[in-house]
N, C-alpha and C positions, 0 to 999 in steps of 0.2 A: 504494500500500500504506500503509496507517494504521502511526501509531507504535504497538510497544506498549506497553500500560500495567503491565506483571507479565511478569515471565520468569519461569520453576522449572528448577530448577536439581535436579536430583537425585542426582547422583554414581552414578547406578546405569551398568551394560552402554553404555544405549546415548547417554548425555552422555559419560562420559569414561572407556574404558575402565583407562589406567591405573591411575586413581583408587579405580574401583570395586573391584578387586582386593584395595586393601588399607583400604579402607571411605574416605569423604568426609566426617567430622567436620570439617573443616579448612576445607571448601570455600567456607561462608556466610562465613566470616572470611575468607578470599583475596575473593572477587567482593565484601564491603562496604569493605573497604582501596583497590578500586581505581573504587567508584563514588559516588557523593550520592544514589542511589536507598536507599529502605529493602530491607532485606533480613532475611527472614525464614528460620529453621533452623530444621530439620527431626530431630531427632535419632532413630536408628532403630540398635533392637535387633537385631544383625546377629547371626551366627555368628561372627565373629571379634571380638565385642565383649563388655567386662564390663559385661554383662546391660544394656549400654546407656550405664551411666555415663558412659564414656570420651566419649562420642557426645556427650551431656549437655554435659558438663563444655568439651568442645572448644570448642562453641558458644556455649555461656553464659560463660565467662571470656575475653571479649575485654579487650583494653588498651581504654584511656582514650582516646575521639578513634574507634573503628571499634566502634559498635556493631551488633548482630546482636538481630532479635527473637527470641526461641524461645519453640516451642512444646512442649506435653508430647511423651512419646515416642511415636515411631508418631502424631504427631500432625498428617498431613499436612490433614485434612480442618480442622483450625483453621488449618493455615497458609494456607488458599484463604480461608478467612472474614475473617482477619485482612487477608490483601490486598485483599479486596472492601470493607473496612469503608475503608481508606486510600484508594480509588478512587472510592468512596462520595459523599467529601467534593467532590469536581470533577466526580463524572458523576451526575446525577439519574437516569439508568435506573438505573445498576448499586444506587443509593441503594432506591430504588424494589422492586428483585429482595429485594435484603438485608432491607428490611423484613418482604413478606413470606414470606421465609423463618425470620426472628426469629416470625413470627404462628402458619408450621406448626410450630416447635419450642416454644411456647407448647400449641399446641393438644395435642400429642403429649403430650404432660405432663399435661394434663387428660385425657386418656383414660384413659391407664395411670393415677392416681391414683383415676376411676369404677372402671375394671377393678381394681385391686386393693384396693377396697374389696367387692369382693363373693367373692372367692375368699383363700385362705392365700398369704401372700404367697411362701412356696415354690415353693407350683405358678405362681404370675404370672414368678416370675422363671426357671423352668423351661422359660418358654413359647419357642417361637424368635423372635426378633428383641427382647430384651428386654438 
C-alpha cells in the first residue's frame, strides 16, 4: 500500500461523530499541533454557526508555531487545488493534471466572456451553471 500524500479530514457524520454534533472548527488546528504535514481548513456555514464566522475565525487565528491554510467558506473545492498545487511540486503527474486543469478554467472564462458578449448580461448570468 502507497503512503498517502493528502488526508481530508472533514469533521462531518462519518470522520468523527462526536465532533460533528457540535461543528469541527477546531479540528484543522488539533490535526496541525500534532503533525509537520501542511494542513488545510475548510471553514463551513453550518446550522449551528454564525453564518460561518465562528468557522472562519477558528481556523484562521491559530497561535504562532501551528499554522493552518484556509480556504474561503464552503471552500472545499480550493482546499483539493490547494493540496494538488503542494503535491505538485514532488509529483510530475499530479503537476501535469493541475496544469491542465489551470488551461480548462482559462478556457471557461473565455467562453463565458464570447457568451456574454452577445447577450445582456442578466440573462448570461441567469443561465444554469453560471
Amino acid at each position: 500500500m502507497k503512503k498517502p500524500l493528502v488526508g481530508i479530514v472533514m469533521g462531518s457524520k462519518s470522520d468523527l461523530p462526536i465532533m460533528a454534533e457540535a461543528g469541527a472548527a477546531h479540528l484543522p488546528g488539533v490535526i496541525a499541533s500534532m503533525t509537520t504535514l501542511p494542513v488545510i481548513g475548510v471553514p463551513i456555514r453550518s446550522s449551528n454557526s454564525l453564518d460561518g464566522w465562528d468557522s472562519i475565525l477558528s481556523i484562521l487565528q491559530m497561535p504562532s508555531g501551528v499554522p493552518v491554510a484556509t480556504v474561503a467558506l464552503n471552500g472545499a473545492q480550493n482546499a483539493g487545488i490547494l493540496a494538488a498545487q503542494i503535491v505538485a511540486h514532488c509529483d510530475g503527474k499530479v503537476a501535469s493534471k493541475l496544469k491542465d486543469f489551470k488551461k480548462s478554467l482559462k478556457k471557461k472564462v473565455e467562453r463565458n466572456i464570447k457568451e456574454l458578449e452577445k447577450v445582456d448580461y442578466k440573462e448570461f448570468l441567469n443561465k444554469p451553471g453560471k
